[in-house]
C-alpha positions as a Markdown table, in Angstrom:
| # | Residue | x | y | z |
|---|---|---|---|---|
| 1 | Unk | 0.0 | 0.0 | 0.0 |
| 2 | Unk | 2.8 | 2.5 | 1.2 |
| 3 | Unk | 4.4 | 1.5 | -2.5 |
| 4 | Unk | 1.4 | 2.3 | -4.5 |
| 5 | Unk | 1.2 | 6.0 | -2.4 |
| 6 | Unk | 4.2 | 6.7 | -3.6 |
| 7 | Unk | 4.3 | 5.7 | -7.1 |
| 8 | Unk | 0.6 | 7.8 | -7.7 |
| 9 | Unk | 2.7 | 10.7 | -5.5 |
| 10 | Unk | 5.4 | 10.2 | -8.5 |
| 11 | Unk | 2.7 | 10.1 | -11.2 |
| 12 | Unk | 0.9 | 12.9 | -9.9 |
| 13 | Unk | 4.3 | 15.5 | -10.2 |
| 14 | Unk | 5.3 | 14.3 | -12.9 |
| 15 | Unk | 1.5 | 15.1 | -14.8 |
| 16 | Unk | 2.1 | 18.6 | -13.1 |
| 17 | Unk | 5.2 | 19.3 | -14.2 |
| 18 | Unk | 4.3 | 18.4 | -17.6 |
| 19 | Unk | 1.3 | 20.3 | -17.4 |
| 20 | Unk | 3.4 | 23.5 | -16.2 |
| 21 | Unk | 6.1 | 22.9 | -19.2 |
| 22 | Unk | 3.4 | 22.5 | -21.6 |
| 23 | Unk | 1.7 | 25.5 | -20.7 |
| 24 | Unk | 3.0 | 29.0 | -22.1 |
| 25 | Unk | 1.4 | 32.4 | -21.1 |
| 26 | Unk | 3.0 | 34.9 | -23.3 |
| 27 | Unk | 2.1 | 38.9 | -21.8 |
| 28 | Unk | 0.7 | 41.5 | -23.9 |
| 29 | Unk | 2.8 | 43.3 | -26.8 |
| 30 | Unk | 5.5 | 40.4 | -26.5 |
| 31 | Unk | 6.7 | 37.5 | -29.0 |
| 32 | Unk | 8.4 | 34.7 | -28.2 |
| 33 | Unk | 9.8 | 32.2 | -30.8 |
| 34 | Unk | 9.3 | 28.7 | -30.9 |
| 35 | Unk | 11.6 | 26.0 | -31.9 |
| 36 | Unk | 11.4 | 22.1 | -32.3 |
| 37 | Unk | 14.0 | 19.7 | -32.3 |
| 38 | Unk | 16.6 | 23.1 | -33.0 |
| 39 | Unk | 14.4 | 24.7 | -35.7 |
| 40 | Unk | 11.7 | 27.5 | -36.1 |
| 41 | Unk | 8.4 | 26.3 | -35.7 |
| 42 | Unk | 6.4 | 28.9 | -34.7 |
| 43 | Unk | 6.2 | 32.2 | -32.6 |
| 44 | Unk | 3.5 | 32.7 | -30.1 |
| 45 | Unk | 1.0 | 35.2 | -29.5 |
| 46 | Unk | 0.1 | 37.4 | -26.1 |
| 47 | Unk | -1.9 | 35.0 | -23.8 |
| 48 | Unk | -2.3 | 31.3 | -23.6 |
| 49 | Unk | -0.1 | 29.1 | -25.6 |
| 50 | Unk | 0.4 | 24.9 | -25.5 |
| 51 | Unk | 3.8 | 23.2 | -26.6 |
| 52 | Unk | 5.4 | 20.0 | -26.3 |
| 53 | Unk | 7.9 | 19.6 | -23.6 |
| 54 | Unk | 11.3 | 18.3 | -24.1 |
| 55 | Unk | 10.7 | 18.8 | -28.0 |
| 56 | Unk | 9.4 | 22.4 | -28.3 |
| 57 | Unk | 11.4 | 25.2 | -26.1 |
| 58 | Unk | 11.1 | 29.1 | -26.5 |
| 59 | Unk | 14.6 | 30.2 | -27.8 |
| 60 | Unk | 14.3 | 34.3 | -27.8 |
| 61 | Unk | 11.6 | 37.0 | -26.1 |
| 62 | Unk | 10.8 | 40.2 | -27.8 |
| 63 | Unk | 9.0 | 43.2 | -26.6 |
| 64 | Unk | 7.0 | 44.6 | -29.5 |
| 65 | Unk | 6.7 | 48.4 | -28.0 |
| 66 | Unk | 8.6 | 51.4 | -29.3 |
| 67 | Unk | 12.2 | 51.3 | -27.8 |
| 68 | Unk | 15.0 | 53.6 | -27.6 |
| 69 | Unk | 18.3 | 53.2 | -28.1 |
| 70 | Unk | 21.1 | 56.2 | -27.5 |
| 71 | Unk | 24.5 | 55.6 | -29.2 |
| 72 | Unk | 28.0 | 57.1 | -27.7 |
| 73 | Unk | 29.4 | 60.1 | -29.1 |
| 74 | Unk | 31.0 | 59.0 | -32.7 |
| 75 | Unk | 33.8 | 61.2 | -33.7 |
| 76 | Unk | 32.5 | 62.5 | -37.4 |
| 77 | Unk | 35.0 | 64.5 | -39.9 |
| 78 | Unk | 33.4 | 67.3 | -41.8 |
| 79 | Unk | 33.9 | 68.6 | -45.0 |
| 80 | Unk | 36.2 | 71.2 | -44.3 |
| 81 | Unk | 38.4 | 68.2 | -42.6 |
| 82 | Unk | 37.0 | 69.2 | -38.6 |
| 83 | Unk | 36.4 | 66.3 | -36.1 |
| 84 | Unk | 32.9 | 67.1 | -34.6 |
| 85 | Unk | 31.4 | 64.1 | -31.6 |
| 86 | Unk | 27.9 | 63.4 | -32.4 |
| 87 | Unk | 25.3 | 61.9 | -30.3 |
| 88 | Unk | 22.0 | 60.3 | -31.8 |
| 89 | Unk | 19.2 | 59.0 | -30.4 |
| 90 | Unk | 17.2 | 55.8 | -32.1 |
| 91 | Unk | 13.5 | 55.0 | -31.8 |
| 92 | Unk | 13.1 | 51.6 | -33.2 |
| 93 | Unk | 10.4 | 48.8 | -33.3 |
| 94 | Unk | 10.3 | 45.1 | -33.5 |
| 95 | Unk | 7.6 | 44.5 | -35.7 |
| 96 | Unk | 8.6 | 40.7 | -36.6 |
| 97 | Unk | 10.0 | 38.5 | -34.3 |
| 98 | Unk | 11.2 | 35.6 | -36.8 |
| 99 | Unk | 13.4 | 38.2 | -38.5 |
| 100 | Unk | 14.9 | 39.4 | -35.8 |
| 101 | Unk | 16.4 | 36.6 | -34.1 |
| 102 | Unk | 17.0 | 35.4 | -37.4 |
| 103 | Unk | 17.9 | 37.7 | -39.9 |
| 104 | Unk | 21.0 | 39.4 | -37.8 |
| 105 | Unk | 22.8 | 37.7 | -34.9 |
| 106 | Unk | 22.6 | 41.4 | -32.5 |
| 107 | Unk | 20.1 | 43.6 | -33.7 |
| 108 | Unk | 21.5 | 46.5 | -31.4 |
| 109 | Unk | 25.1 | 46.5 | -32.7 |
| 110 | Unk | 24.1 | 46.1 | -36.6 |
| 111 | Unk | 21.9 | 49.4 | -35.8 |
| 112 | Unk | 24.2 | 51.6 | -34.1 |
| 113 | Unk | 27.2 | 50.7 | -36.6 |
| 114 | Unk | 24.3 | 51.3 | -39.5 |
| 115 | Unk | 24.1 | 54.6 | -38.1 |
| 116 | Unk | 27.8 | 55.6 | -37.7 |
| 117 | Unk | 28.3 | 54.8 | -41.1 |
| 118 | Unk | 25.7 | 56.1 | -42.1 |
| 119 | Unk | 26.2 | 59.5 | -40.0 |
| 120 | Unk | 29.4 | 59.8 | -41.6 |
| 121 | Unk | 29.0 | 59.7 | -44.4 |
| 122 | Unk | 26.2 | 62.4 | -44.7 |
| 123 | Unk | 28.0 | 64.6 | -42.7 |
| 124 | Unk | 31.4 | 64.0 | -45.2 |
| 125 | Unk | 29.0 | 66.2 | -47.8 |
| 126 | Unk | 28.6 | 68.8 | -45.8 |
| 127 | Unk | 30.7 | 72.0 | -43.9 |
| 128 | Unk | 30.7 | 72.4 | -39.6 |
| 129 | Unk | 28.1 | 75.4 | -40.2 |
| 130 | Unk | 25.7 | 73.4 | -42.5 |
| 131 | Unk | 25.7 | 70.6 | -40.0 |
| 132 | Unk | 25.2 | 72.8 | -37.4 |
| 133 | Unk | 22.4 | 74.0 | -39.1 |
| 134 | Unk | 20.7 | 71.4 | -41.1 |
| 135 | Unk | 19.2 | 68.7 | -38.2 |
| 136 | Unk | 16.0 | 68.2 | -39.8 |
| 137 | Unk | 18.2 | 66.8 | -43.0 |
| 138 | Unk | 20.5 | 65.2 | -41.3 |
| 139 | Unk | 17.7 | 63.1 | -39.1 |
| 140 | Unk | 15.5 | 62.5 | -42.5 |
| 141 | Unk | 18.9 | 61.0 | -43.9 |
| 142 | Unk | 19.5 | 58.7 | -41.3 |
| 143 | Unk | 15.8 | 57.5 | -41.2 |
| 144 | Unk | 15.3 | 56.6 | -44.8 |
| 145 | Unk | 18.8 | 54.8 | -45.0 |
| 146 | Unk | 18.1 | 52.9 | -41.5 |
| 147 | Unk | 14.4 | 52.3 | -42.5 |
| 148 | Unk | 15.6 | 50.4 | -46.0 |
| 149 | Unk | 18.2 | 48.6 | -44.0 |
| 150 | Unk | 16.6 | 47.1 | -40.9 |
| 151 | Unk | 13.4 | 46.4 | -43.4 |
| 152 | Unk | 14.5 | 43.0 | -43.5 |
| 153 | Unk | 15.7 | 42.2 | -39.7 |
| 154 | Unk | 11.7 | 42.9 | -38.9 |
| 155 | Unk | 12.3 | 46.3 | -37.3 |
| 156 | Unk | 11.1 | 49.5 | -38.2 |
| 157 | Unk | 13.4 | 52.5 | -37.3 |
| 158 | Unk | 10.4 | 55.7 | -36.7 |
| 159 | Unk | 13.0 | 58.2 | -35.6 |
| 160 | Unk | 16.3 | 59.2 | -35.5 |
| 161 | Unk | 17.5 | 62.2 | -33.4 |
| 162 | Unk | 20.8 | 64.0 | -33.2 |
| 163 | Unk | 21.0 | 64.6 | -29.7 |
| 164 | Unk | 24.0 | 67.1 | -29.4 |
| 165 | Unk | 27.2 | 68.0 | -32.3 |
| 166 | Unk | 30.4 | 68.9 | -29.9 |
| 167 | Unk | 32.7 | 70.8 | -32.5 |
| 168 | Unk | 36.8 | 70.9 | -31.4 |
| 169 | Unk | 37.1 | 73.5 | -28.3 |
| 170 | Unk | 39.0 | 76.4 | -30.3 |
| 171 | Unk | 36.0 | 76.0 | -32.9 |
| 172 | Unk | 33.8 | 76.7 | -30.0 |
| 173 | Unk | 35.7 | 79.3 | -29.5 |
| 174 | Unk | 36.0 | 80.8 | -32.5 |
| 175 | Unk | 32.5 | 80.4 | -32.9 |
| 176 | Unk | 31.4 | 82.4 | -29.9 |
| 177 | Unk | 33.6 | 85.0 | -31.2 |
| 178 | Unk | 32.0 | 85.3 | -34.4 |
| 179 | Unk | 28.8 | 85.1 | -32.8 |
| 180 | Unk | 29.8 | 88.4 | -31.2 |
| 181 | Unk | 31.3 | 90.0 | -33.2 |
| 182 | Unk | 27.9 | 89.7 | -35.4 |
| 183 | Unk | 25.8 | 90.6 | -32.3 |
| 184 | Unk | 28.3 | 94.1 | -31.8 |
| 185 | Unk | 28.0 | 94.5 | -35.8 |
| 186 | Unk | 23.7 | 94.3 | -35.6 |
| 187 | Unk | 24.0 | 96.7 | -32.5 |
| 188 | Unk | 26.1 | 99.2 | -34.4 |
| 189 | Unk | 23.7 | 98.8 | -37.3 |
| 190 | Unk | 21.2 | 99.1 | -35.8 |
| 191 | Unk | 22.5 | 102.6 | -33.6 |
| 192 | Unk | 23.4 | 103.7 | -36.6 |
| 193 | Unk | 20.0 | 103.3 | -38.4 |
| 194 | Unk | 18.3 | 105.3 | -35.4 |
| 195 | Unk | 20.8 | 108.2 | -35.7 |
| 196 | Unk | 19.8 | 108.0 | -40.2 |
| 197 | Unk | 16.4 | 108.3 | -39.2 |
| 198 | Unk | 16.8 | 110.9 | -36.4 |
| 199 | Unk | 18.4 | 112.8 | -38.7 |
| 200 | Unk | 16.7 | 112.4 | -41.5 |
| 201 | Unk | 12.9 | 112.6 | -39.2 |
| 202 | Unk | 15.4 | 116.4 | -38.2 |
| 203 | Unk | 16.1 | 117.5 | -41.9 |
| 204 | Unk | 12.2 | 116.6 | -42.5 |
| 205 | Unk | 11.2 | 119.1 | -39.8 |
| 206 | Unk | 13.7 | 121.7 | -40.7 |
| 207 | Unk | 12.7 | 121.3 | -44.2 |
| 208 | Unk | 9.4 | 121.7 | -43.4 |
| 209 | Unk | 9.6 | 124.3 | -40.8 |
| 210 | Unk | 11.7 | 126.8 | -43.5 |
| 211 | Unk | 8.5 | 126.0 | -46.2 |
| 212 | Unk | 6.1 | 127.3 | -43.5 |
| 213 | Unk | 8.1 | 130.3 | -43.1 |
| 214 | Unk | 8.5 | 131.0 | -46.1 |
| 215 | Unk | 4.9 | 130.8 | -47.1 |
| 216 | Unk | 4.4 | 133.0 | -44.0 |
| 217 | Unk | 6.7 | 135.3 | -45.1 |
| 218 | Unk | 5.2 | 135.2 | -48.5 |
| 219 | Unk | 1.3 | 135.8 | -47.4 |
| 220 | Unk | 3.1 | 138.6 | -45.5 |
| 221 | Unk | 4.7 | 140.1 | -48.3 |
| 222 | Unk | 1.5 | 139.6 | -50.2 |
| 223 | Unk | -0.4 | 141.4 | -47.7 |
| 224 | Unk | 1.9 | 144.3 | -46.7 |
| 225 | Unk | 1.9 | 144.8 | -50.5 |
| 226 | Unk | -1.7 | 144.7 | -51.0 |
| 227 | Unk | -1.9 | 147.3 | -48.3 |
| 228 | Unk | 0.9 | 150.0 | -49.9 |
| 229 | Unk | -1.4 | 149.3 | -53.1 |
| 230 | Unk | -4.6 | 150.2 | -51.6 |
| 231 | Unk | -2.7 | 153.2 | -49.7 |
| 232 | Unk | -1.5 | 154.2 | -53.1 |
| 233 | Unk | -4.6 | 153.7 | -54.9 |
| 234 | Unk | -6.3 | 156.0 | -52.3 |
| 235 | Unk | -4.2 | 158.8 | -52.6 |
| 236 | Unk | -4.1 | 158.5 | -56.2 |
| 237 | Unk | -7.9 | 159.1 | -55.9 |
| 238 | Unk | -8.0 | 161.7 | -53.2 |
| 239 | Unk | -5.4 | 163.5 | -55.3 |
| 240 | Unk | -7.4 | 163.5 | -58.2 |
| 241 | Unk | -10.7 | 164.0 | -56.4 |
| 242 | Unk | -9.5 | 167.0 | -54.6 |
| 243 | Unk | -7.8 | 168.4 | -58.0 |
| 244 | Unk | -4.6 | 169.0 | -56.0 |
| 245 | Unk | -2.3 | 172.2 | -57.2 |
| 246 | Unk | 1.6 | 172.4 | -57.9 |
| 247 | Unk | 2.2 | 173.3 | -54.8 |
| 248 | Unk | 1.1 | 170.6 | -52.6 |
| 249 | Unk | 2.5 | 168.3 | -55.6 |
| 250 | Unk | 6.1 | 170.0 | -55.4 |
| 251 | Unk | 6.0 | 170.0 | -51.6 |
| 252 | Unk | 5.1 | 166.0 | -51.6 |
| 253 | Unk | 7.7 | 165.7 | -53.9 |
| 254 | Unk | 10.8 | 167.3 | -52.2 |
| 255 | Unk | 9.1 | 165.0 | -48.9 |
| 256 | Unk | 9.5 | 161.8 | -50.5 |
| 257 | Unk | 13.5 | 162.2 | -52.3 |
| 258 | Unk | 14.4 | 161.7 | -48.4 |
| 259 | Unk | 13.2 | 158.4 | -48.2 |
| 260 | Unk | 15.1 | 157.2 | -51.2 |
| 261 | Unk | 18.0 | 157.2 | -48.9 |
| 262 | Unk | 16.7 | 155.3 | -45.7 |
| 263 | Unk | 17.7 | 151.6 | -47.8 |
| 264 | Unk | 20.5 | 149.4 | -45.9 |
| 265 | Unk | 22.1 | 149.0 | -49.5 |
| 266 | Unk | 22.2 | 152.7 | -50.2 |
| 267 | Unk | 25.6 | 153.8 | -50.3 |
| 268 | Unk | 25.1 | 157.3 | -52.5 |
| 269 | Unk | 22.3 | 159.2 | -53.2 |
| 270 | Unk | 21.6 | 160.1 | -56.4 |
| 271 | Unk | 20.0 | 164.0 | -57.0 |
| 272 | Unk | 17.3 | 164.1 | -59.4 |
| 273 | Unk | 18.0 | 166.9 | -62.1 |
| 274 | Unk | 14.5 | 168.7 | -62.0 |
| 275 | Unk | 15.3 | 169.1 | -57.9 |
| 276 | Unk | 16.6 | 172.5 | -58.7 |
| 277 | Unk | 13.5 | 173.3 | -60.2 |
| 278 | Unk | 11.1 | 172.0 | -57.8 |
| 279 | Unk | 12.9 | 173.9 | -55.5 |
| 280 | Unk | 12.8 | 176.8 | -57.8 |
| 281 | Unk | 8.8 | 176.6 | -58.5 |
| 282 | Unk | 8.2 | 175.8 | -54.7 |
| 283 | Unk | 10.4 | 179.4 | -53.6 |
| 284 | Unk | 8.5 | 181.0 | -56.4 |
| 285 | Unk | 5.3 | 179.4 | -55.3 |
| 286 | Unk | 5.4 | 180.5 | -51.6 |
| 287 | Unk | 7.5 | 184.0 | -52.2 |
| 288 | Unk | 4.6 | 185.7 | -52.5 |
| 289 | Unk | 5.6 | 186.6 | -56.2 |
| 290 | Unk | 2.5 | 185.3 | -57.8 |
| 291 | Unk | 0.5 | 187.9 | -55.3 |
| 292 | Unk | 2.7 | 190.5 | -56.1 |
| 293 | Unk | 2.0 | 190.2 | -60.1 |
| 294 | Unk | 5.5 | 189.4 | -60.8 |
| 295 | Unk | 4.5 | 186.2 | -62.8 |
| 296 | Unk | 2.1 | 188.1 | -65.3 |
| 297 | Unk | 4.4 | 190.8 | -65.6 |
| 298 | Unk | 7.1 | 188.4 | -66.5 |
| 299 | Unk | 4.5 | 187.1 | -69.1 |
| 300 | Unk | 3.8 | 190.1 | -70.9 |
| 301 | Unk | 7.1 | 191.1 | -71.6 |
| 302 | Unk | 8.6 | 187.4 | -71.5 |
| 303 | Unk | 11.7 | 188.4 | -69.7 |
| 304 | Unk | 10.6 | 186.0 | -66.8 |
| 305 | Unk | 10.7 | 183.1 | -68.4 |
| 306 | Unk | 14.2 | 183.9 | -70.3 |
| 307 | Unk | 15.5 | 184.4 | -66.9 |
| 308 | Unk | 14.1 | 181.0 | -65.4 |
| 309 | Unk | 15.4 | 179.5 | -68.3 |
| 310 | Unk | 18.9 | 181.2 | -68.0 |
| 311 | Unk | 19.0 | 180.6 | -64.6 |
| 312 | Unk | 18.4 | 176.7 | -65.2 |
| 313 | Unk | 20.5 | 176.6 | -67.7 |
| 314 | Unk | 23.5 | 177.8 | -65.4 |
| 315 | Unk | 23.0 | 175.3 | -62.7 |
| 316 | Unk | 23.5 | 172.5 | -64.8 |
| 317 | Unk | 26.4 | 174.1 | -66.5 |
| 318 | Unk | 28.2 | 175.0 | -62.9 |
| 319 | Unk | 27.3 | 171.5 | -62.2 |
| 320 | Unk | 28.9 | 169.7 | -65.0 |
| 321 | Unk | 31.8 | 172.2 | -65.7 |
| 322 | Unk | 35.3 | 170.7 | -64.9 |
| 323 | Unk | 37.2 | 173.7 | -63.0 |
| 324 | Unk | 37.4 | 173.5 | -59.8 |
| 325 | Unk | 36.4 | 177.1 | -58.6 |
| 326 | Unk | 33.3 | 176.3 | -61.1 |
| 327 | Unk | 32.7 | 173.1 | -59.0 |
| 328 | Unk | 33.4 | 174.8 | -55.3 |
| 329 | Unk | 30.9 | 177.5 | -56.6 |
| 330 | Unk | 28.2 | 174.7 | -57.8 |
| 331 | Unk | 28.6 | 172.7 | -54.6 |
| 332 | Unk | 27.8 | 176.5 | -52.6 |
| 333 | Unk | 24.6 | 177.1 | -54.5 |
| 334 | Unk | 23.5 | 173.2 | -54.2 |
| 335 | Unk | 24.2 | 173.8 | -50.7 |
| 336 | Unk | 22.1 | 177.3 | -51.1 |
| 337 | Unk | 19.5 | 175.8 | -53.2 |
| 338 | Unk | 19.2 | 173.0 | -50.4 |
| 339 | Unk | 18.8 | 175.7 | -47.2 |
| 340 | Unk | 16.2 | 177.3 | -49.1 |
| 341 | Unk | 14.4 | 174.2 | -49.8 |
| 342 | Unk | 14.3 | 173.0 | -46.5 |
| 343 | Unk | 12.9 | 176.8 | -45.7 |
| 344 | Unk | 10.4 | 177.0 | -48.2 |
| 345 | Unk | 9.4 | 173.2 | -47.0 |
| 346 | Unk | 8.7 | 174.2 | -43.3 |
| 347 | Unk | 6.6 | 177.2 | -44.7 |
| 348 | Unk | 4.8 | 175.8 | -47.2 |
| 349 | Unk | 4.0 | 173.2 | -44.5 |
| 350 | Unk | 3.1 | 175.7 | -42.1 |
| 351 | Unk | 0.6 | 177.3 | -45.1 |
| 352 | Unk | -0.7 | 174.0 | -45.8 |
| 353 | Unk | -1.7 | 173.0 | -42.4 |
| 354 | Unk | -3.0 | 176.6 | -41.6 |
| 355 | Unk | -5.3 | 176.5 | -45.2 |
| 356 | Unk | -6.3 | 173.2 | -44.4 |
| 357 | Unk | -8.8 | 174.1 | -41.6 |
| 358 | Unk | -11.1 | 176.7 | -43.3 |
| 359 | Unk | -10.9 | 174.6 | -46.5 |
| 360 | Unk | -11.9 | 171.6 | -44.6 |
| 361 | Unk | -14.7 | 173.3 | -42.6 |
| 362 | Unk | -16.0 | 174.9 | -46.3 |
| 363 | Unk | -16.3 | 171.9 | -48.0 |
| 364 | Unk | -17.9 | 170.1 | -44.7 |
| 365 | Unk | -20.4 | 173.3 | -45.1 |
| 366 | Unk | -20.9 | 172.9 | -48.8 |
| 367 | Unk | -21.8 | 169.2 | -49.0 |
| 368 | Unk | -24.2 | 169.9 | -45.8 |
């Protein structure tokens, strides 16, 4: 009895322990491969799984997720012959388990020397500044020549990522002098750019400043010119209105040659030649010789005009003559002529202003 305990004891492990070695439970987004007798027979799926112990045994696991894989620094040489370190970064995916445990011996290794090759030679094409600069090439390059390669080891290679490009240490540091030296370059660009417009915003003002003046000064002009034309034009008309005589004439006449000197520019004066005889008619006018009857005496026997005439006749002659007595004696009766002038001015202004009351005060009683 004891014996036949322990043999059904014996019987019973040995049915359990084939049961456990029989039994597989693969977990989810995993692949194992299955071999018989030394060969491939099948590969089995997440969950429950039945194989024949002592013939079938799992030889490799997979994990089917996304894995990554981050290479050492590989020394690359440039174009221009520098030695840059680059790091990359793999994203990979077993997506069939036959062919990787059977297609390449260490799926690892074959990728990461793929890549260094394959790194080197796309950087060989290009400079340190295009590599620097061009990432997104250098990643698409790696990918399409790592997605055609690992096709047939049943892993597909999503990504490839260059995680950092170390250049030689005096390249760094000719670099970050470059870099400043562009940085001080767009700062003195740019200062000078705001002083350009500053002063060209400041020539804008000027310029526009001076027009405004000038049109002031113009309307001005205008205006102060319109003004003397009406002032003219009105004693144009109360001249001719009032039917002024020769005497006010000849006295507002030797009152404006005075004003032809009063210019900045006016270095000489120039003497009208028919002075002498405004001054003559104006002495004549306020003499009293017209009350006196000199005038139509010197008309009926015409010796008054002969002497006039004679007498005009010698001033220009002792004017123009060349001898100097002649010119001292000229310069004494210009300087006569003058003193009488300015006399016969101050009375004929006195007259004026005294026969300008009862005229006014007639008229004002006519026109009432």
């Amino acid at each position: 009895m004891f014996g036949m305990e322990i043999l059904f004891l014996v019987l019973a492990i040995i049915v359990i322990v084939a049961v456990v070695s029989t039994v597989r439970i693969v977990p989810q987004a995993r692949a194992y491969n299955v071999e018989r007798f030394g060969r491939y027979l099948r590969t089995l799926n997440p969950g429950l799984n039945f194989i024949i112990p002592g013939i079938d045994r799992v030889n490799t696991k997979f994990d089917l997720r996304e894995q990554v894989f981050s290479s050492r620094p590989q020394p690359v040489i440039t174009e221009d012959n520098l030695v840059v370190n680059i790091d990359t970064v793999l994203y990979y995916q077993i997506t069939h388990a036959k062919a990787a445990a059977y297609e390449v011996a260490d799926y690892l290794q074959a990728i990461d020397q793929l890549t260094v090759t394959t790194l080197r030679n796309v950087i060989g094409g290009m400079d340190l500044e295009r590599t620097l600069t061009s990432r997104e090439e250098i990643n698409s390059r790696l990918r399409g020549v790592l997605d055609d390669a690992t096709g047939k080891w049943g892993i597909r290679v999503n990504r490839v990522e260059i995680k950092a490009i170390d250049p030689p240490p005096t390249i760094k540091e000719a670099m970050e002098k470059q870099m400043r030296a562009e940085r001080d370059k767009r700062a003195v660009i740019l200062h000078a750019e705001g002083e350009r417009q500053s002063k060209i915003l400041t020539a804008e003002g000027a310029r526009q400043q001076s027009i405004l003046e000038a049109q002031g000064e113009q309307q001005a002009a205008i205006l102060r010119a319109d003004g003397e034309a009406k002032a003219v034009e009105r004693v144009f008309q109360a001249v001719h209105a009032n039917n002024a005589d020769s005497k006010l004439l000849a006295y507002k006449y030797l009152e404006t040659l005075p004003s032809l000197a009063n210019g900045e520019g006016n270095t000489f004066w120039v003497i009208p030649g028919e002075l002498t005889q405004a001054v003559h008619n104006l002495s004549r006018a306020f003499s009293g010789e017209e009350e006196q009857g000199q005038r139509p005496a010197a008309e009926a026997d015409g010796h008054g005009e002969s002497e006039t005439g004679s007498h005009e006749a010698e001033v220009p002659q002792q004017l123009t003559s060349g001898d100097p007595l002649q010119q001292q004696s000229a310069m004494a009766a210009a300087d006569e002529a003058a003193e009488r002038a300015a006399e016969a001015v101050a009375d004929a202004r006195a007259e004026a202003e005294a026969a300008a009351g009862p005229s006014a005060s007639s008229e004002t009683s006519q026109e009432t």
